[in-house]
C-alpha positions in Angstrom: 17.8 -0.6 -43.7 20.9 -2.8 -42.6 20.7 -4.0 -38.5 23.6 -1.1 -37.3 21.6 1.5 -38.8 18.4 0.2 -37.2 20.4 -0.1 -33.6 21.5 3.4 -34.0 18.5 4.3 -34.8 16.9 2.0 -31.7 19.7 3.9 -29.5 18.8 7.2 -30.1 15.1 7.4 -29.8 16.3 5.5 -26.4 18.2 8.5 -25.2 15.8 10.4 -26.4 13.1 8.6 -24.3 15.4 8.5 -21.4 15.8 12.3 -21.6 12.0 12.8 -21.4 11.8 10.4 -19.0 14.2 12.4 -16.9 12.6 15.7 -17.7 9.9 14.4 -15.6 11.7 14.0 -12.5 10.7 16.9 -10.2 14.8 16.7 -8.6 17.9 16.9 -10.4 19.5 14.2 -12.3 22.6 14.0 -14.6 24.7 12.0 -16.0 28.7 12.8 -15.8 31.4 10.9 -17.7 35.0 10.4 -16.0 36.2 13.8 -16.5 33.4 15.2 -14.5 31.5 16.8 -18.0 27.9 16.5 -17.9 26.6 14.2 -20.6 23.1 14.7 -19.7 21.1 16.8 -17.4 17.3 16.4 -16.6 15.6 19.9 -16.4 14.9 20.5 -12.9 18.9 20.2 -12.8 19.1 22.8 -15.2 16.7 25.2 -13.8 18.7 25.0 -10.5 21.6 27.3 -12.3 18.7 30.0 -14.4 20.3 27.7 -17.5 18.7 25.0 -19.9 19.8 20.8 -20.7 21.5 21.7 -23.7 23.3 24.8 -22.2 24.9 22.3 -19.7 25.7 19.4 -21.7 29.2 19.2 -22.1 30.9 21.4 -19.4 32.7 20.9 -16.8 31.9 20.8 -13.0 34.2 23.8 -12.3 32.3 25.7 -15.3 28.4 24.7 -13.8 29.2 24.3 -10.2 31.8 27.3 -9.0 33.3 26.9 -5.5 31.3 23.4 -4.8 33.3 21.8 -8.0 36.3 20.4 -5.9 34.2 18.6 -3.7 31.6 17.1 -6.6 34.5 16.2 -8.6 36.2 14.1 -5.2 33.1 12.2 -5.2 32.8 11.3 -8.8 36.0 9.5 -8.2 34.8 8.0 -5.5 32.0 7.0 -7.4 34.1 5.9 -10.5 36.0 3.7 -8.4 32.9 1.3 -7.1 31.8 3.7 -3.9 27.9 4.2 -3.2 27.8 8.2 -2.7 24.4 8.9 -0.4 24.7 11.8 1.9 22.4 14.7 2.8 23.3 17.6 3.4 22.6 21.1 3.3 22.9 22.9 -0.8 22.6 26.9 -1.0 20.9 27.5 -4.4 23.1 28.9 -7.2 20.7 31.5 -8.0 18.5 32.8 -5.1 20.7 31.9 -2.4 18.1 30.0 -0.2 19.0 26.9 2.0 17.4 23.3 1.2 18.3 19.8 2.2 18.8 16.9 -0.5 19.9 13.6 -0.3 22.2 13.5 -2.8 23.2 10.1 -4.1 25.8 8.8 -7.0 26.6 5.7 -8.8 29.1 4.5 -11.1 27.7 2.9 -14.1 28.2 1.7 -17.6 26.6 2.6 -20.4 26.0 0.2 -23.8 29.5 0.1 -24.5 31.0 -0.5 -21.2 32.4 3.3 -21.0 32.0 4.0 -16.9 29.6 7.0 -15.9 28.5 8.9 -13.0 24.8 9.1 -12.3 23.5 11.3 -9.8 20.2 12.6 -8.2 19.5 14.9 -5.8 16.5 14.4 -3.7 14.7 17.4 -2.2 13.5 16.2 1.4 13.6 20.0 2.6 9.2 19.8 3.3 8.4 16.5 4.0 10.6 13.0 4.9 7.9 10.6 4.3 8.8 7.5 1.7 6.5 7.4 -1.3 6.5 5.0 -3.5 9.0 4.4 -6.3 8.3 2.1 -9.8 11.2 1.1 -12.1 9.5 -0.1 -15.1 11.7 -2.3 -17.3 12.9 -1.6 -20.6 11.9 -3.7 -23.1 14.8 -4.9 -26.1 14.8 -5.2 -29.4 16.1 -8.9 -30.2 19.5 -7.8 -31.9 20.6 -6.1 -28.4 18.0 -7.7 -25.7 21.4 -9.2 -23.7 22.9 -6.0 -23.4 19.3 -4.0 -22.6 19.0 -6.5 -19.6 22.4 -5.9 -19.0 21.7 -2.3 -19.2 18.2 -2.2 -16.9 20.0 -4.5 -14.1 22.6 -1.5 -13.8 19.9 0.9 -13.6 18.3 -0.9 -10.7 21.5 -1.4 -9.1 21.5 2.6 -8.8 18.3 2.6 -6.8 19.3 2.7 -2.9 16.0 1.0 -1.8 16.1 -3.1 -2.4 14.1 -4.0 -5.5 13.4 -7.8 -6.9 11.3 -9.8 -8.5 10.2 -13.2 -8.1 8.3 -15.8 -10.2 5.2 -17.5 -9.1 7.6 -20.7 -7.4 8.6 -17.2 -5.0 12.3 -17.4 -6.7 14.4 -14.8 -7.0 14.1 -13.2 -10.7 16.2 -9.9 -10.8 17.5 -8.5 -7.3 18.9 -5.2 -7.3 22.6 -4.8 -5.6 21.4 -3.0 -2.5 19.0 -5.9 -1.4 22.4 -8.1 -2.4 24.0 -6.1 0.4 21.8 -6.8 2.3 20.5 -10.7 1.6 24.7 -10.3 2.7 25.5 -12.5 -0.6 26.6 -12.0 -4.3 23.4 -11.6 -6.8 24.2 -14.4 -8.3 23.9 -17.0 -5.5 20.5 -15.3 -4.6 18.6 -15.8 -8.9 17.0 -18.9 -9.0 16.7 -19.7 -5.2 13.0 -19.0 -3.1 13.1 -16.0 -1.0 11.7 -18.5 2.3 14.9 -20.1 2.2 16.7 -16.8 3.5 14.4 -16.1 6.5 15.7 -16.6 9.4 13.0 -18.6 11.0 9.8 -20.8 9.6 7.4 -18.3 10.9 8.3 -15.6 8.7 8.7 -17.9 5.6 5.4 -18.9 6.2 4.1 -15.7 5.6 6.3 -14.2 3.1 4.8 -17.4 0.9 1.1 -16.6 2.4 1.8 -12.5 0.7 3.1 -14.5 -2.5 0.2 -16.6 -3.0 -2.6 -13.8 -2.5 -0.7 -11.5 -4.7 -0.6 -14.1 -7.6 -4.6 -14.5 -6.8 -4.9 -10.8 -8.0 -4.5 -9.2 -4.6 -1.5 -7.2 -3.4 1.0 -6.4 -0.7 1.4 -2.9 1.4 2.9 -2.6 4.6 5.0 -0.8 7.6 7.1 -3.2 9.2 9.5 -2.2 11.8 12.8 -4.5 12.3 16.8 -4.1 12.5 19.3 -3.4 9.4 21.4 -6.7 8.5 24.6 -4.9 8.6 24.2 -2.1 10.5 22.0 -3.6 13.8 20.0 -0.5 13.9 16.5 -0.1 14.1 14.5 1.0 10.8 11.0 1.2 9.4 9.9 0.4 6.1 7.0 0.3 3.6 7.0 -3.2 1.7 4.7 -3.3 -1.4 4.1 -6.3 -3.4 2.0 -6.4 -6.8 1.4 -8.7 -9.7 2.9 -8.1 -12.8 3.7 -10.2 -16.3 6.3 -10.4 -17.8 7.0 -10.5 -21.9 5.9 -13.7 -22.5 2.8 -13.5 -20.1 4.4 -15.3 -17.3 2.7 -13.8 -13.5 5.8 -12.7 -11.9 6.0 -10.8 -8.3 7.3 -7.6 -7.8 8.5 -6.0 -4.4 9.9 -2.5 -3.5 11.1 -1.9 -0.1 11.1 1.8 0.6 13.3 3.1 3.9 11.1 5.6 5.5 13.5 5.8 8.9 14.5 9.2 8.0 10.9 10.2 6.1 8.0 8.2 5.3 7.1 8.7 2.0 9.3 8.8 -0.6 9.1 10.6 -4.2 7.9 8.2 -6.9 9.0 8.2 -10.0 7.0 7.6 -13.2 8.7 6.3 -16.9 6.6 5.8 -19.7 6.7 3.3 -22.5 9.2 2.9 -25.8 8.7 3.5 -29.1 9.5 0.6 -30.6 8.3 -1.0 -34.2 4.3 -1.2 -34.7 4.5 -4.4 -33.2 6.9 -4.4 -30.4 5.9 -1.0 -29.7 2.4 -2.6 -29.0 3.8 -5.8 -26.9 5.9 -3.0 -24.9 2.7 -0.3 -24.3 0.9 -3.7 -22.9 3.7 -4.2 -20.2 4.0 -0.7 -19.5 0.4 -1.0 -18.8 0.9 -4.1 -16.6 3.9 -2.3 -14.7 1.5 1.3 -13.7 -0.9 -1.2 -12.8 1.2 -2.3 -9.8 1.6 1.2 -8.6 -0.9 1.3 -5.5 -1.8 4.8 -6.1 -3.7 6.8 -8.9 -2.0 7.5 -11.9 -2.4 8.9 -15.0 -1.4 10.2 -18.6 -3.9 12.5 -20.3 -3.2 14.9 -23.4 -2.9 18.8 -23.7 -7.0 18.5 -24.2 -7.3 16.9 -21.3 -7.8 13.1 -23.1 -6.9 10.3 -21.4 -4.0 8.0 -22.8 -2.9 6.3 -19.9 -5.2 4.8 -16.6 -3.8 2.6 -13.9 -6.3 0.8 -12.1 -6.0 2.5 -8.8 -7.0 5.5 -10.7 -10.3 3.5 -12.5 -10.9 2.6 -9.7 -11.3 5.8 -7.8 -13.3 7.2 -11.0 -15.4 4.1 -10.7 -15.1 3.2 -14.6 -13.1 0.2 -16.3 -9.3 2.1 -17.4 -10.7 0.4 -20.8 -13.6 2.7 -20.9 -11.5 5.9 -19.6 -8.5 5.5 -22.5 -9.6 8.6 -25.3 -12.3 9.5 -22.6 -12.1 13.5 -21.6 -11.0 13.3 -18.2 -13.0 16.7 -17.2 -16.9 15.4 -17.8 -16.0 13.3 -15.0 -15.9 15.7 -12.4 -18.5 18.6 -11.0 -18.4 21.9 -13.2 -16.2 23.9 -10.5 -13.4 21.1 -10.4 -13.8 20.8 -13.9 -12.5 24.6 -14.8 -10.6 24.5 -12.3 -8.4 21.7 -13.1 -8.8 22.7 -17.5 -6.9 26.0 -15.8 -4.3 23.9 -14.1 -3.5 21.4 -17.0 -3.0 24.6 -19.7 -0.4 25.6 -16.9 1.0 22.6 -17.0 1.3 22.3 -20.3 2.7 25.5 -20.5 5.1 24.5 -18.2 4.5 24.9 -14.7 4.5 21.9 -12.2 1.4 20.9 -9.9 2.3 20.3 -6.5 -0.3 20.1 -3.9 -2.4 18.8 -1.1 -6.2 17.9 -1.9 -8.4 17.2 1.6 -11.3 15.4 0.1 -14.3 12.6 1.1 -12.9 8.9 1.0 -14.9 7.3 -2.1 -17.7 5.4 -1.1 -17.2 5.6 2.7 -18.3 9.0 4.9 -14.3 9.3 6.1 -12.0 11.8 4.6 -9.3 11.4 2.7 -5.8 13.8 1.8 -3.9 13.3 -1.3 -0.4 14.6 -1.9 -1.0 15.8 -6.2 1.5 15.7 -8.6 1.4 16.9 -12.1 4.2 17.5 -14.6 4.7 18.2 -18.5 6.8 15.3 -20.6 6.0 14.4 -24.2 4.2 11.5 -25.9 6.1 8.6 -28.2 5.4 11.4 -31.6 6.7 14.1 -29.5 3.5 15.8 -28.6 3.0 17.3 -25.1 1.7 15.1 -22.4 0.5 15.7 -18.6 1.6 13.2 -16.4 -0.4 13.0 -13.1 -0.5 10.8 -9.6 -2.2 11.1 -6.8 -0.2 9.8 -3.7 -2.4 8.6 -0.6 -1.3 10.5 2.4 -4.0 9.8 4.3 -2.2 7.9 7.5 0.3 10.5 8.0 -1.9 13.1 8.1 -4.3 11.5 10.6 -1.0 10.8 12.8 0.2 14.5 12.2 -3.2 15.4 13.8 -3.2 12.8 16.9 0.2 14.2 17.7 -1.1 17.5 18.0 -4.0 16.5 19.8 -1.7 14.5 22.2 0.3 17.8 22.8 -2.4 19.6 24.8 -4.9 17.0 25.8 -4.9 14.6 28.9 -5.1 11.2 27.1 -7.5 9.6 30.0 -9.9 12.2 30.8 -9.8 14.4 27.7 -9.2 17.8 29.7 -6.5 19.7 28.7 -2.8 18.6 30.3 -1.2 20.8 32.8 1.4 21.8 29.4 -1.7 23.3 27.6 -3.4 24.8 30.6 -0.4 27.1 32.1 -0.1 28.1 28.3 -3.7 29.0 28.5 -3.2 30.6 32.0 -0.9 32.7 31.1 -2.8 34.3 28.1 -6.1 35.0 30.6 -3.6 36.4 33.0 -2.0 38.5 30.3 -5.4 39.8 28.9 -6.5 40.5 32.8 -3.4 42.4 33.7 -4.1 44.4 29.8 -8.0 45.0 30.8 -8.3 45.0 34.6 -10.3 41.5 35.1 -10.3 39.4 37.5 -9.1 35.9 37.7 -9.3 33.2 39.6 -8.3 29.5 39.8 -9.6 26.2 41.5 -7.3 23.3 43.0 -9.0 20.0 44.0 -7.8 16.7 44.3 -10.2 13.7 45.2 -10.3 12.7 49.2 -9.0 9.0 49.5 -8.3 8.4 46.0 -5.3 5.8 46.8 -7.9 3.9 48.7 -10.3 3.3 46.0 -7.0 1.8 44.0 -6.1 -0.1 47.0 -9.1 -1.5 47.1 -11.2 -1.9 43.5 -7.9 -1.6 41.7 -6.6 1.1 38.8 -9.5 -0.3 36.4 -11.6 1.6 39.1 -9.4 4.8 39.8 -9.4 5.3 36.0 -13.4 5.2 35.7 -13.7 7.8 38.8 -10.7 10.4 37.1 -13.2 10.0 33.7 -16.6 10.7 35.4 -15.3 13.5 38.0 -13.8 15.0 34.4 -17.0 14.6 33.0 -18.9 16.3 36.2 -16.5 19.0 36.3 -17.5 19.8 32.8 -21.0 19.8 32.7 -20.8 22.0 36.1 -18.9 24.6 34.8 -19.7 27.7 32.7 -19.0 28.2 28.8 -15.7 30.1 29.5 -14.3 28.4 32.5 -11.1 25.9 31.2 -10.9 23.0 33.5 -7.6 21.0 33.1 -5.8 17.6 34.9 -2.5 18.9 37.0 -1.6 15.4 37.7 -2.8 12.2 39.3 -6.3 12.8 41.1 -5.9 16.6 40.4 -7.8 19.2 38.5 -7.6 22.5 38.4 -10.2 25.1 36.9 -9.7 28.4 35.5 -12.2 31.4 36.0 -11.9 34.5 33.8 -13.3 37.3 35.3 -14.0 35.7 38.2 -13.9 37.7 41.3 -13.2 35.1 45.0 -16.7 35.6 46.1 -18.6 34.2 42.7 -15.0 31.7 42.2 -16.1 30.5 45.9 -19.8 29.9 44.9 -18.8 27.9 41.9 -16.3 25.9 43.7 -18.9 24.8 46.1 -21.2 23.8 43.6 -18.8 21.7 41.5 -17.6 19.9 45.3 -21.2 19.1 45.2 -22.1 18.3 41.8 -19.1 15.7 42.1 -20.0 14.1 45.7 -23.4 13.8 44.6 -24.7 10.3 43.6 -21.5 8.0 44.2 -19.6 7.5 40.8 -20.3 4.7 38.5 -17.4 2.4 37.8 -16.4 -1.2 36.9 -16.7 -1.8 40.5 -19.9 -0.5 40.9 -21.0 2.9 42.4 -18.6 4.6 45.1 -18.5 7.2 46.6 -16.4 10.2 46.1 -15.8 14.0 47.5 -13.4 16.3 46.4 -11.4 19.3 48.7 -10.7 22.8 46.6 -8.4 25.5 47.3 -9.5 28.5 45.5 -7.6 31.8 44.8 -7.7 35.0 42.8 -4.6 36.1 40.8 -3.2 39.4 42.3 -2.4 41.9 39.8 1.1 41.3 37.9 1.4 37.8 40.0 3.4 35.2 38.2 1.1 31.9 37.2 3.1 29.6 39.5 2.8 31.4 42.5 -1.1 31.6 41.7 -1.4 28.3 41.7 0.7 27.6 44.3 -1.7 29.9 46.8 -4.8 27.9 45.2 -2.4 24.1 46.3 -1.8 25.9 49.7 -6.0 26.5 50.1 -6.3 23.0 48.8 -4.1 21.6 51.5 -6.1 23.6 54.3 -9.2 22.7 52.9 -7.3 18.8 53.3 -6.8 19.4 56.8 -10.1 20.9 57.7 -11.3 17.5 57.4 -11.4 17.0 53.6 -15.0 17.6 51.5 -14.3 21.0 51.4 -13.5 24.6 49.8 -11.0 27.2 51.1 -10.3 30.6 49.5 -6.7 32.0 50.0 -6.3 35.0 51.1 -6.6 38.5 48.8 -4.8 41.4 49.2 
């Protein structure tokens, strides 16, 4: 066979590839050529207008998009001309007519033969914002066309809007993608060849950026949140900076870094490509640094076949099953888990096969540690290097978020020193035991104390002190109270205490016992014991009465009680 036929040949299993690869996306991409005609579509784009890849291929924007074609076309000339296209905004599907937000972002770029083209992808952040992370894996080349393939790969990362680069084991630049160019504030060129400490702007930094490069060519690996300020812009951003080892063809260690802009969400979507076809030889060089590349990925990830077979293990995911990947390659992925997963997840690979996608959140124990741990699953169909069907699997660690997710809420209704509920939480509460005693003709009452002299015990032991006493009081007030009484911190030094169906007679009796189970012995601090008392106002609600001006008869007790002389309890009056 004569070298154009084998490079046609070469080229068009690598569309093909890139088509599958594409298919795998879970959010539209496509490729459009200067006349705004779609020269490829991935499926998901497809399946956004009820149609199919091939359907689209080859018409127009006006013909696929409708009313929105004016608008998609001005930015593909936009794009065309060297612009960055990344907005989000608001899409109203083509077919069901629902809302959702996507980032949508397009590119100019050239294919093979230098012919411009307009690639775009359209990220769906309508249910969560949170980066996750994002692997380019290179392409390898065949040695007739390796130039242009490099070529070809640097454009590809140049479409990516996070910075990507890669840096050999002296910490100099490899590849850098253009948006870390923008940023570094210098043409790629001036940045390959030169060590990434030499562009910090002060020793302290370089000295770590070389620390993170050393233990990541020792076998370990980089993955951080850092918070700083935008280059160009001056504004404030976050961002989650991985760095892993990888080889490269010839075996070299190299370093590779992703830094994903989580500002707007914290996790971005990852994206996974498999490996080349390529002749029995370099197809087995390539499947090696394939292997190397999913390595890096932090997270589990996987390739099985329709039976469920394993054909590709990163070692995040070996690690999790507790088995070399070497051992788990061929291995039937479902003897490795309890009989109930097991059928369960045989059920949800036939779907997938079949077509459907996996997307879920699993709330499981940490391996080997009694924490828990919640996992953001992803599954989709693709197709193996012979064309066979493949399911393509990752498990993304979402962990952190959650367990901020659920301090937030906690923070929302619980005062963070003593651990009572906050005054937002108890007038919510206040008002549903007033609305179910209005409905069933309870009674309710309410308690207001504040602690006699509290300023003095700052004045004098300090805030270290005041602190201790608001805790133990809380904790007295607690243990003092019955199973359905809510006690809650109004503010300061006081508390207030609800009592449903609590008539002023038995509200009085427990006020007076919680005066005394509070004065009663002196509090331990870090100043040692002291003494403390409390005075109580003490109401009940009148029917239809509106929460604030039940509480305000309980604060106008309290002050009476204040002005008796202090270390004591005074019931407003009922009509």
């Amino acid at each position: 066979m004569d070298i154009p036929s084998r490079h046609r040949r070469s080229r068009a299993r690598s569309y093909a590839f890139f088509q599958r690869v594409i298919d795998g996306l879970p959010d539209p991409f496509y490729v459009k050529d200067a006349g705004s005609r779609y020269v490829m579509v991935n499926t998901a784009f497809a399946r956004d207008y009820g149609s199919t890849p091939e359907q689209i291929v080859g018409k127009s924007a006006e013909e696929v998009l409708g009313a929105r074609a004016q608008e998609a076309i001005g930015e593909d000339r936009a794009a065309l001309l060297g612009e960055l296209i990344s907005k989000e905004r608001v899409i109203e599907h083509a077919l069901t007519g629902e809302k959702y937000s996507r980032v949508v972002t397009k590119r100019r770029v050239e294919d093979e033969d230098g012919v411009p083209l307009v690639i775009g992808y359209h990220h769906d952040v309508t249910q969560w914002k949170l980066a996750e992370r994002s692997l380019q894996a290179a392409l390898g080349r065949e040695k007739s066309s390796s130039e242009r393939t490099r070529q070809f790969v640097q454009r590809l990362l140049d479409v990516l809007p996070m910075p990507v680069y890669v840096k050999d084991a002296e910490s100099r630049y490899l590849i850098v993608n253009e948006t870390l160019a923008r940023e570094l504030q210098r043409p790629a060129q001036e940045v390959i060849g030169i060590t990434s400490m030499s562009l910090t702007p002060n020793e302290e930094i370089a000295r770590i950026m070389r620390e993170e490069d050393l233990s990541v060519l020792a076998g370990g690996s980089v993955y951080k949140e850092e918070a700083n300020y935008h280059p160009m812009t001056g504004k404030g951003r976050f961002r989650v900076v991985t760095k892993g080892l990888c080889r490269d063809v010839d075996g070299a260690p190299v370093i590779v870094c992703t830094m994903f802009d989580t500002t707007a969400w914290r996790a971005a979507e990852s994206a996974l490509q498999a490996a080349l076809a390529r002749e029995t030889e370099e197809r087995k060089r390539t499947q090696r640094f394939v292997q190397r590349l999913v390595d890096v990925i932090p997270d589990p990830f996987y390739v099985k076949s329709a039976t469920g077979r394993f054909i590709i293990v990163n070692e995040a995911h070996a690690r999790e099953k507790q088995t070399p990947k070497e051992d788990l390659v061929a291995f039937d992925s479902y003897v490795l888990e309890s009989d109930e997963v097991a059928d369960h997840a045989r059920k949800e690979d036939r779907a997938v096969v079949a077509g459907a996608e996996v997307d879920k959140e699993v709330h499981s124990g940490a391996p080997g540690s009694d924490g828990e741990r919640f996992s953001h699953v992803v599954k989709r169909r693709s197709e193996h290097i012979d064309g066979t069907p493949v399911i393509v699997g990752a498990h993304f660690d979402i962990t952190r978020w959650k367990v901020a997710e659920r301090e937030l809420e906690r923070a929302a209704y619980q005062d963070s020193l003593t651990g009572l509920p906050n005054r937002r939480y108890f007038l919510a509460e206040a008002e549903r035991a007033a609305s179910l005693a209005d409905r069933h003709g309870h009674a309710l009452s309410l308690l207001m104390f504040d602690l006699d002299h509290f300023k003095r015990i700052n004045d004098a032991h300090g805030h270290q002190a005041g602190d201790d006493v608001l805790c133990r009081v809380a904790e007295r007030t607690r243990k003092s109270l019955r199973t359905d009484d809510m006690p809650g911190r109004w503010g300061g030094e006081e508390f207030v205490v609800l009592l449903p169906m609590t008539a002023l007679p038995e509200a009085s009796f427990v006020a007076n016992r919680l005066r005394l189970a509070i004065a009663a012995p002196p509090v331990p601090t870090s100043a040692g014991p002291l003494p403390v008392t409390c005075s109580c106002g003490i109401a009940q609600r009148r029917r239809g009465e509106p929460i604030l001006d039940f509480i305000g008869r309980a604060d106008a007790a309290l002050y009476q009680a204040k002005d008796a002389g202090r270390n004591a309890c005074v019931a407003a009056a009922v009509d």
